[in-house]
N, C-alpha and C positions, 0 to 999 in steps of 0.2 A: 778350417784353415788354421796352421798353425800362425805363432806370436813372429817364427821369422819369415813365412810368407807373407803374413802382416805387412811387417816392415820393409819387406823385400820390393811389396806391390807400392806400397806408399811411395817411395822413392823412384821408382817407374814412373808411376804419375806424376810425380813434381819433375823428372827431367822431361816429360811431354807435354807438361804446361809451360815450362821453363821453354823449352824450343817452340811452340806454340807462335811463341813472342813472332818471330820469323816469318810464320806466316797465319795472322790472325784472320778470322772468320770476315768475310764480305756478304751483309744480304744484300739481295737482288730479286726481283720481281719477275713473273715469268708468265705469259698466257698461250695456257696448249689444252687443248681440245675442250676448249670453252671454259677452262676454268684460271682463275687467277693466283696463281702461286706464288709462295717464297722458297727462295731457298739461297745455300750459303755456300760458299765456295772457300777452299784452302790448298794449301801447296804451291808451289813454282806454274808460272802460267803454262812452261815448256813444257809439263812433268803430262806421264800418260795419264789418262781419263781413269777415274774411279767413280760412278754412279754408288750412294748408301741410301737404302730404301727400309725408313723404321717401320716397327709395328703398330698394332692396331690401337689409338688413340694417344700414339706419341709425336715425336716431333724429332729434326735431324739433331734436333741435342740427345736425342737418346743414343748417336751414334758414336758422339762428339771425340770418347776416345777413340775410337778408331780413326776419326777422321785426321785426329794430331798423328796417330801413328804411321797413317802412309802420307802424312803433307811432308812426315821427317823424313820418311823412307824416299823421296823427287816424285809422288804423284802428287797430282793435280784432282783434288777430288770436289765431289758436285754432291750437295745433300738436300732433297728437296720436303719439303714439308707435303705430306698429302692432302687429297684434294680432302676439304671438311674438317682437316685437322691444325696442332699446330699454330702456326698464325693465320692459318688460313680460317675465315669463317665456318661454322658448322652448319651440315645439311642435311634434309629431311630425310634423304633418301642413301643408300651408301651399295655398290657392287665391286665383287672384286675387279671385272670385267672391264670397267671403266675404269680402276686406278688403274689395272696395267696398260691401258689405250693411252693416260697421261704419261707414264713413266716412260713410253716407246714416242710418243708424241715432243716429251719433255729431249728424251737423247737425240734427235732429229732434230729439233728450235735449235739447240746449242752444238750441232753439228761434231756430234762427238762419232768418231771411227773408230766403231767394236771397243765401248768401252766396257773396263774390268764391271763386273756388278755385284754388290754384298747385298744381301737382305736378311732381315731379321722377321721371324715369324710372321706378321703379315707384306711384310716387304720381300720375306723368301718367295712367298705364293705369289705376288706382283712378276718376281724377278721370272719366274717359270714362264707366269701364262703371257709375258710379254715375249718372250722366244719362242713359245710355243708360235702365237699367233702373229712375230713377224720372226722368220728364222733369219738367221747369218746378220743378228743387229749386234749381237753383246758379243766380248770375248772373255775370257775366264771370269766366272758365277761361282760365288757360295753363296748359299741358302743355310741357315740355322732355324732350326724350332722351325719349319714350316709344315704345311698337312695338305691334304689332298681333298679331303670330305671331312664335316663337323667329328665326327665318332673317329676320333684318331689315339685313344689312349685311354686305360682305367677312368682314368677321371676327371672323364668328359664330362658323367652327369654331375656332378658335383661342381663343374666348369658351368654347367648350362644353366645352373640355381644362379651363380651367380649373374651370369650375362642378364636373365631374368628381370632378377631385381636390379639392376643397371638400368636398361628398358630402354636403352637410349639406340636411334638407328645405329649408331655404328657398329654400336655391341649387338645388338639382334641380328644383325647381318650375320654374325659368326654362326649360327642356329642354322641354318640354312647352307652357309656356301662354308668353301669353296667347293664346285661339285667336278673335279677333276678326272678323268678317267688313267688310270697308273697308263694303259694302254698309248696314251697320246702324248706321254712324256718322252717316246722316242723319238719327237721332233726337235728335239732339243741337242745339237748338234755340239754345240761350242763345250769347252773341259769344265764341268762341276763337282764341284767340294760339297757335297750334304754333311752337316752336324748337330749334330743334338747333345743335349745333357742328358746321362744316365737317368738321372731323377725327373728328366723332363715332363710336361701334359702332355707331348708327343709322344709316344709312343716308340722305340727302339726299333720296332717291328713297323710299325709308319716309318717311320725313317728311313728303314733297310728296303722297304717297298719302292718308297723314292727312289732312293740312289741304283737299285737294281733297276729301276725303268730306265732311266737316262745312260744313253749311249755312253760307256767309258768312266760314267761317275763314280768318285772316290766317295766312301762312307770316313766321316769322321767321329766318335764318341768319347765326350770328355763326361769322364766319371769323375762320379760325386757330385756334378752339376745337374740345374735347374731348367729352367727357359732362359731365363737370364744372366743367373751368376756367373758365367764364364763370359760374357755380354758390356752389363753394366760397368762402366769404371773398372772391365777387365783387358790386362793386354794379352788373353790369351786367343781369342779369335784372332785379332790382327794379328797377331805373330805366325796363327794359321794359315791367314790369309797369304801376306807375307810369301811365306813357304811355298804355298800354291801358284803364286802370281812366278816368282820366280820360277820355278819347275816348267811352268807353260811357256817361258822365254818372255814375260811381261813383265 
């Protein structure tokens, strides 16, 4: 990155901390499908639903810029910490199966209709298998960094060394799941955005598997990026997003 992207992105961020002020983070407590949750809300109460569903061993501050970006853009956005992670206490046992039964459980408690849904690498895979498994619940999904089955890119094995030595349930779960069939992502009916980073652990070619499964889905690739770097303290996803919500008439 160049010294005036640098600067460029800096001052991005200070005017969506600066508007922040407007409408700053509310926790709230939340019990769906047996589990006790937090999570934080931002935006105009009026403003349409945004679900942000982070990845594997983060929390919705990992979304946080995004969530200043569409609380400024009039959504109303919902970020919830997953089960085991976050503030929520850690647990022995971890599936993707059950986070996405909370996340479809979670949209249903708070009575949201066909709301927008973003997730990030394991929040992508949530955001799927909860459409797969309840169809016509979300309206406009981007998915970033997510995967279908563990072997999703060059270096995986070099992924799995590490999960290994981590040793922790949440991270060994990634060794095993998710075991998605490409085949059953044509239930997937509502308009998705898939993206990845060029450089990403995903794979281009997982990626392009994705988004060719799903009915209508757009591929998105930002080159030169990571898993993350286009993510973290980046407003290039939400301005994707953005772009996308609008196009859908959202």
């Amino acid at each position: 990155m160049g010294v005036f992207s640098k600067i460029r992105g800096f001052f991005y961020y200070s005017l969506l901390l600066i508007g922040s002020l407007k409408y700053p983070e509310k926790e709230s407590f939340i019990e769906v499908n047996s589990q006790r949750l937090l999570y934080v809300t931002r935006g105009p109460e009026d403003g349409k639903p945004v679900v942000l569903l982070h990845g594997n061993g983060g929390s919705h501050k990992s979304l946080r810029t995004q969530a200043m970006q569409l609380a400024r853009a009039g959504y109303r956005v919902y970020s919830p910490d997953s089960r085991g992670q976050g503030a929520n206490p850690p647990l022995e046992e971890y599936h993707y199966a059950d986070m996405a039964e909370d996340s479809y459980c979670f949209i249903k408690a708070l009575g949201l209709d066909h709301p927008a849904v973003y997730g990030w690498s394991d929040g992508g895979i949530l955001a799927m298998m909860l459409e797969m498994s309840h169809p016509d619940t979300c309206g406009p999904m981007v998915v970033s960094g997510a995967n279908l089955y563990p072997d999703c890119g060059p270096d995986f094995e070099s992924f799995k060394e590490w999960i290994i030595s981590e040793g922790t349930p949440l991270a060994m779960m990634m060794l095993s799941e998710p075991q998605i069939d490409p085949k059953d992502l044509a239930a997937i009916k509502c308009p998705v955005l898939v993206t990845a980073g060029s450089e990403d652990l995903i794979s281009v070619e997982h990626t392009t598997l994705i988004a060719d499964s799903i009915p209508g889905a757009r591929l998105e690739i930002f080159n030169g990026e990571n898993h993350g770097s286009y993510i973290k303290k980046s407003p290039k996803i939400g301005l994707s997003m953005l772009r996308f919500f609008k196009e859908n008439g959202y």
